[in-house]
GUKOL-124708 format. One record per atom (N, C-alpha, C): residue number from 1; residue in three letters; atom name; x, y, z negated. Coordinates in Angstrom, 1 decimal. Atoms other than C-alpha are relative to their C-alpha. Layout:
<nodes>
<NUM,ALA,CA,<X,Y,Z>> ...
</nodes>
This chain:
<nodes>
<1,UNK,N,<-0.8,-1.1,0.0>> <1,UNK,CA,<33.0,98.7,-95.0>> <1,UNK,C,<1.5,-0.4,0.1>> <2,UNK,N,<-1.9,0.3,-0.3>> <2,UNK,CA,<36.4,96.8,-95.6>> <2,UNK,C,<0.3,-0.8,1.4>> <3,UNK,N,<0.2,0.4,-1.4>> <3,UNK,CA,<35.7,94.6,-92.4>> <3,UNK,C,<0.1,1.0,0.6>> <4,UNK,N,<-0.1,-1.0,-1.3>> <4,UNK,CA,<35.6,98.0,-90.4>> <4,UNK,C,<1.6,0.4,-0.5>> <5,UNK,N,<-1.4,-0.5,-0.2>> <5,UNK,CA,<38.9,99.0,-91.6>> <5,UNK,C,<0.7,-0.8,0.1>> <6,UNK,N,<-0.9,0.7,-0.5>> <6,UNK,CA,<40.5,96.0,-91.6>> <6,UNK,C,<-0.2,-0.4,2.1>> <7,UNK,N,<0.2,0.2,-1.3>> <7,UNK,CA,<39.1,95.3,-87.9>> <7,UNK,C,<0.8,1.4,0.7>> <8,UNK,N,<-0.9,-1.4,-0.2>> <8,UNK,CA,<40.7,99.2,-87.4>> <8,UNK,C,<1.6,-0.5,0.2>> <9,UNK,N,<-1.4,0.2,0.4>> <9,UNK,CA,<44.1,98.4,-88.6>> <9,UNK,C,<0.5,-1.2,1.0>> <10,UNK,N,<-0.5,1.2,-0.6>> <10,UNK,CA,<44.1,94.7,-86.8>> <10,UNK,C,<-0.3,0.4,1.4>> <11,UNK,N,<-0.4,-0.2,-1.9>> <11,UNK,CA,<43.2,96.3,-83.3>> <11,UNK,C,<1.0,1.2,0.6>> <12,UNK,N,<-0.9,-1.1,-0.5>> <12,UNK,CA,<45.4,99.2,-83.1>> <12,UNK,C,<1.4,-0.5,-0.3>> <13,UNK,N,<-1.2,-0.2,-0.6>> <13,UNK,CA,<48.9,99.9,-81.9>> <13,UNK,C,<0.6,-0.4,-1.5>> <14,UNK,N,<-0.7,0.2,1.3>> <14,UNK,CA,<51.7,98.8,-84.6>> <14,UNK,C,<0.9,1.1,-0.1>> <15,UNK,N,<-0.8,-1.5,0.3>> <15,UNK,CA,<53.6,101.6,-86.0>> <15,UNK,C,<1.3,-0.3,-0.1>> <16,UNK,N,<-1.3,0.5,0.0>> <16,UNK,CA,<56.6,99.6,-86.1>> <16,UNK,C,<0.4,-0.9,0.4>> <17,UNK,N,<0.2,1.4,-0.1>> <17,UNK,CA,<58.2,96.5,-85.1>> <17,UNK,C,<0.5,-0.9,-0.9>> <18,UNK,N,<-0.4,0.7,0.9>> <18,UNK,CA,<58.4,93.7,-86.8>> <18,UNK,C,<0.6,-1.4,0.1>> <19,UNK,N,<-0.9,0.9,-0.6>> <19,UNK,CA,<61.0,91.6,-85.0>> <19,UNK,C,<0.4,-0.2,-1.3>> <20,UNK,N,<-1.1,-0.1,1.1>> <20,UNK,CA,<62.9,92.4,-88.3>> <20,UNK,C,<-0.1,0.3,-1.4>> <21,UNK,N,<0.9,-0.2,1.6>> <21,UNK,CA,<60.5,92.2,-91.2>> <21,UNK,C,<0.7,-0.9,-1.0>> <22,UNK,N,<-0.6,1.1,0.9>> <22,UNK,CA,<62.0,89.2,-92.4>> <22,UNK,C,<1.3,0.2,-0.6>> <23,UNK,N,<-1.1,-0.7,-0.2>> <23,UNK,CA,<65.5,90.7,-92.0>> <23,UNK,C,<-0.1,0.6,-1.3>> <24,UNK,N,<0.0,-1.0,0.7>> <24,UNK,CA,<64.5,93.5,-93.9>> <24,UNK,C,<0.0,-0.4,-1.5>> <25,UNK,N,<0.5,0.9,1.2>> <25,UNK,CA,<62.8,91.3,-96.8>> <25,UNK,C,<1.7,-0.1,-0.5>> <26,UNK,N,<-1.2,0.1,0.4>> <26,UNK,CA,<66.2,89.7,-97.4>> <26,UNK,C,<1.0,1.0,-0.6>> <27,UNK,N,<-0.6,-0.8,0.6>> <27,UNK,CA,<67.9,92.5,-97.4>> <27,UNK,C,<0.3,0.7,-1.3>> <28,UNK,N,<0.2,-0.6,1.2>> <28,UNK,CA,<66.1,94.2,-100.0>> <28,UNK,C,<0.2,-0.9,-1.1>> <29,UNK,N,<0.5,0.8,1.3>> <29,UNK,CA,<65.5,91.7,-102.4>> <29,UNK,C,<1.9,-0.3,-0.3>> <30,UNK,N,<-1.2,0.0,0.0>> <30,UNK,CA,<69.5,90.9,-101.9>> <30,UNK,C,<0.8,1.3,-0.9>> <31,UNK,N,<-0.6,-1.1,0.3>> <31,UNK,CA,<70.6,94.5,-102.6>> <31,UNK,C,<-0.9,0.2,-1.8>> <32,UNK,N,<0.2,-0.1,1.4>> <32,UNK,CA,<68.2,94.5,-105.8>> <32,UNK,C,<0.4,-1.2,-1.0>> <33,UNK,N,<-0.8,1.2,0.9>> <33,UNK,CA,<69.9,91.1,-107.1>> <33,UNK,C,<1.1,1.0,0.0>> <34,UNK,N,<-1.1,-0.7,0.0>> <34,UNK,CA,<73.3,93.3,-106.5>> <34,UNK,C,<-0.3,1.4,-1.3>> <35,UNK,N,<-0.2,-0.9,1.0>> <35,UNK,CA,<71.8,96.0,-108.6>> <35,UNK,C,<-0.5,-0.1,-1.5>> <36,UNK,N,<0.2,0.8,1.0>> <36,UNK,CA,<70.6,94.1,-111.2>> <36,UNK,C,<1.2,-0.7,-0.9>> <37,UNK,N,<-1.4,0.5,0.6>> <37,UNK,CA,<74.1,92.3,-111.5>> <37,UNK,C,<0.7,1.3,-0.5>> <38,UNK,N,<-0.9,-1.4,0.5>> <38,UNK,CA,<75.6,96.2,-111.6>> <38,UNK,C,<-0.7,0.2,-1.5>> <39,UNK,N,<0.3,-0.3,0.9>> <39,UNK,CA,<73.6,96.8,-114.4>> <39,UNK,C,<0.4,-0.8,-1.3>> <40,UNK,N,<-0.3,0.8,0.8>> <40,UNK,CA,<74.1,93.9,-116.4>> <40,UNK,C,<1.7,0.1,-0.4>> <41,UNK,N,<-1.7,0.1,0.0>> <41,UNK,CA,<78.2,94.0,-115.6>> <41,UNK,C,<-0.1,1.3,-1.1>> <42,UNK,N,<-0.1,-1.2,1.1>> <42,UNK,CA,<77.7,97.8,-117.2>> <42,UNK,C,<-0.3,-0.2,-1.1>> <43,UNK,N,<0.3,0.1,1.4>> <43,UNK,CA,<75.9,97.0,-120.0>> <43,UNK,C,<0.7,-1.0,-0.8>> <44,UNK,N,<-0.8,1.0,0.6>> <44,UNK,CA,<78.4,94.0,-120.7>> <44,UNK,C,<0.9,0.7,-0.5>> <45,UNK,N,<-1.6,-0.8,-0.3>> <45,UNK,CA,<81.4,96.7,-120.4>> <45,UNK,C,<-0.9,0.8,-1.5>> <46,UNK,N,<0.1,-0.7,0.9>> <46,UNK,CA,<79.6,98.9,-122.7>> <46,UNK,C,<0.1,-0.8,-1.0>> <47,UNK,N,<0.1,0.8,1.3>> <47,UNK,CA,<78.9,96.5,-125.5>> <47,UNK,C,<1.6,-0.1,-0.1>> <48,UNK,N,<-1.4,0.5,0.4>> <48,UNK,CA,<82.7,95.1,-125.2>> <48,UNK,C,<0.3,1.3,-0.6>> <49,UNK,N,<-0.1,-1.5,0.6>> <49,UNK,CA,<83.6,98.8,-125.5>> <49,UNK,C,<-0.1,0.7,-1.0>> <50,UNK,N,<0.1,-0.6,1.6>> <50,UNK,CA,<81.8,99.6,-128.4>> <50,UNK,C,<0.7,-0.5,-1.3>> <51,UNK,N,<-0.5,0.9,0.4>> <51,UNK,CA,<82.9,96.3,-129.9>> <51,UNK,C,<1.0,0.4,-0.3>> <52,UNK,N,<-1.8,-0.9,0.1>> <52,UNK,CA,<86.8,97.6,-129.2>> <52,UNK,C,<0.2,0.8,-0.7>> <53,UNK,N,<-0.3,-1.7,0.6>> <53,UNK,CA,<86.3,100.9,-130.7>> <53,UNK,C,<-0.5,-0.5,-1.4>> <54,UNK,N,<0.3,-0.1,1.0>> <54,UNK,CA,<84.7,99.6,-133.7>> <54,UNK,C,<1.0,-0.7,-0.7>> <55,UNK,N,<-1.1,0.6,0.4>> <55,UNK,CA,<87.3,97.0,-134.1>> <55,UNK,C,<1.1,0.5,-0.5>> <56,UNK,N,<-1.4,-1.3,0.3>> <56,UNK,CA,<90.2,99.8,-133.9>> <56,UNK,C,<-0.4,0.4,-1.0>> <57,UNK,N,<0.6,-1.0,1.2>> <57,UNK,CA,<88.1,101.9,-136.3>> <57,UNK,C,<0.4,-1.0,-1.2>> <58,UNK,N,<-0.3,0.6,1.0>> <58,UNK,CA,<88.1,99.2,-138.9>> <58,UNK,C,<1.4,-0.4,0.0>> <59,UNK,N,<-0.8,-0.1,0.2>> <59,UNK,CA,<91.5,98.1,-138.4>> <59,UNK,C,<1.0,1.7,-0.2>> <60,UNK,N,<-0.5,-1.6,0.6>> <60,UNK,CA,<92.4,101.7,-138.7>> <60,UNK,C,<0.2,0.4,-1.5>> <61,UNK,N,<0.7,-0.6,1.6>> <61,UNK,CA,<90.7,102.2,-141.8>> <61,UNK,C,<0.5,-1.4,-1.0>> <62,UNK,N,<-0.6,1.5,1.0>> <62,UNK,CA,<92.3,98.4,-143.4>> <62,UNK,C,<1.5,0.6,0.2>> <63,UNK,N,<-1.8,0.1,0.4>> <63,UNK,CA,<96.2,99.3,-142.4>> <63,UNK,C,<0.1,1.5,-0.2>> <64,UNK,N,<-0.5,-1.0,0.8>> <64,UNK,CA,<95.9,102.9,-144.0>> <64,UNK,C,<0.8,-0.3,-1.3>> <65,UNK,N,<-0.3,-0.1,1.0>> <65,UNK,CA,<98.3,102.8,-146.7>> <65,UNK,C,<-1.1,0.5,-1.5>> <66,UNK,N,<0.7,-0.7,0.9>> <66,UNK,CA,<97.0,103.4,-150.1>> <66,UNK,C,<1.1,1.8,-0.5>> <67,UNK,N,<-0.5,-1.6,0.0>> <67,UNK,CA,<97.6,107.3,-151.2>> <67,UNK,C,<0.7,0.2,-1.4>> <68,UNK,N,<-1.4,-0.4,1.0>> <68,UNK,CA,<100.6,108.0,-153.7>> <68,UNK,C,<0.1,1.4,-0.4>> <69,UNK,N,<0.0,-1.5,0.6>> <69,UNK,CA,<101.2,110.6,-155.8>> <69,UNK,C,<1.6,0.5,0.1>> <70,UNK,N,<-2.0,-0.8,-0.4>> <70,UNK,CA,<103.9,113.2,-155.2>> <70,UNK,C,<0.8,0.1,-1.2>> <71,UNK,N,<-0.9,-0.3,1.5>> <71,UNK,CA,<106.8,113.2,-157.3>> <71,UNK,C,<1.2,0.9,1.5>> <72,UNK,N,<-1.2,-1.2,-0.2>> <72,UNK,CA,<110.1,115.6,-156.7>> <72,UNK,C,<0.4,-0.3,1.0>> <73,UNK,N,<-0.5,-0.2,-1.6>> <73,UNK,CA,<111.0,114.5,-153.3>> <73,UNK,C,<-0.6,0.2,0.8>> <74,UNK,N,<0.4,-0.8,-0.9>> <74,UNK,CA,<108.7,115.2,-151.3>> <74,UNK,C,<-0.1,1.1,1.1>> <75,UNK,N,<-0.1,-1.2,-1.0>> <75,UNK,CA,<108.7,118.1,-148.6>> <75,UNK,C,<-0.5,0.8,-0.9>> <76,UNK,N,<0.6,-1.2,0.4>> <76,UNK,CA,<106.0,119.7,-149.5>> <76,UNK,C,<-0.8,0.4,-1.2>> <77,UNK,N,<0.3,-0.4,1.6>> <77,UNK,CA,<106.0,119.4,-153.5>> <77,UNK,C,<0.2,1.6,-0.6>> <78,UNK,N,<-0.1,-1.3,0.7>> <78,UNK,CA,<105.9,122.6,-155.2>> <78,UNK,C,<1.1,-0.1,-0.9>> <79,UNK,N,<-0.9,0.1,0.6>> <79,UNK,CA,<108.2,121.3,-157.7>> <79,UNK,C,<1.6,-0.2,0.2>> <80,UNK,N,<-0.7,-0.1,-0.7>> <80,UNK,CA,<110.9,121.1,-155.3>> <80,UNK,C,<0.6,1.1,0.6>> <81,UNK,N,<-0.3,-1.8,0.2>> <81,UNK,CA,<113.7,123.7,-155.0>> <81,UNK,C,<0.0,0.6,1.8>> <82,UNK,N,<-0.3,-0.3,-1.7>> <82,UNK,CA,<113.7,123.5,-150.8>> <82,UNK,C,<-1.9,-0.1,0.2>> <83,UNK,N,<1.6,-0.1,-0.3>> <83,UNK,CA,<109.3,123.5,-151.1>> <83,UNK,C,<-0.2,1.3,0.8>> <84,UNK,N,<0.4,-1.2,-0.2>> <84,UNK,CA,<107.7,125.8,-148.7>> <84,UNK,C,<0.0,1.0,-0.9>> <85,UNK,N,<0.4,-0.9,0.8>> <85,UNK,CA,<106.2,127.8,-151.4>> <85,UNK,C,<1.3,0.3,-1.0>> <86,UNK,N,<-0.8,-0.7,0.5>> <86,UNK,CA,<109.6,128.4,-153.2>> <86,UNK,C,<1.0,0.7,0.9>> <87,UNK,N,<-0.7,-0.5,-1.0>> <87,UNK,CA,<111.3,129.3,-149.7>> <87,UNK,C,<-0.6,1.3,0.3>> <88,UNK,N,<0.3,-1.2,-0.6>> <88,UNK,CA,<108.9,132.3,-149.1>> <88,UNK,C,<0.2,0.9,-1.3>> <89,UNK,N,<-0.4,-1.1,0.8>> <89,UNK,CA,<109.5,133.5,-152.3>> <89,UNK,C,<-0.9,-0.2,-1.2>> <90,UNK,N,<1.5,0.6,0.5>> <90,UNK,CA,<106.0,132.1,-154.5>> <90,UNK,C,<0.9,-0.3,-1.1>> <91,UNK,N,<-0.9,0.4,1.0>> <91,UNK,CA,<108.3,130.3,-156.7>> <91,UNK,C,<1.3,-0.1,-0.2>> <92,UNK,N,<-1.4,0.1,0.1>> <92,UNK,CA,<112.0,130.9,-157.6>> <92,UNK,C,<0.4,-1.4,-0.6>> <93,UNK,N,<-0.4,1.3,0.4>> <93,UNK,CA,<113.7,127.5,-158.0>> <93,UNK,C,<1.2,0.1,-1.8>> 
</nodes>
């Protein structure tokens, strides 16, 4: 049975030519090294990327001052006679 199809297939007309099989080969196998490299360059970029941002984030979160408590100068102390809340009228100075 496979002998009759292969004897089919090997006596009939070619559906293409194949001056440029080899050609072709190259090509492809060329263009999937190319997207292979794209992929890898991306996933290199992302990692650095993440890397960057997490770096920032921690140095972000290290050169926050530490948090101080308000005393009378301030802006926006209450106990202050120029404080919002004694400018609208909340508290008379």
């Amino acid at each position: 049975m496979i002998d009759k199809d292969l004897q089919a297939i090997a006596g009939g007309p070619l559906d293409r030519s194949l001056e440029t099989l080899e050609t072709d080969i190259w090509i492809r196998l060329d263009l999937k090294r190319k997207a292979r490299l794209l992929r890898r360059i991306v996933a290199l970029q992302s990692v650095l990327a993440a890397v960057a941002f997490a770096a920032s984030a921690l140095a972000g979160f290290r050169a926050v001052p530490p948090t101080q408590a308000a005393h009378d100068l301030d802006v926006f102390s209450v106990r202050v006679a120029l404080s919002s809340a004694a400018l609208v009228g909340e508290r008379q100075p």
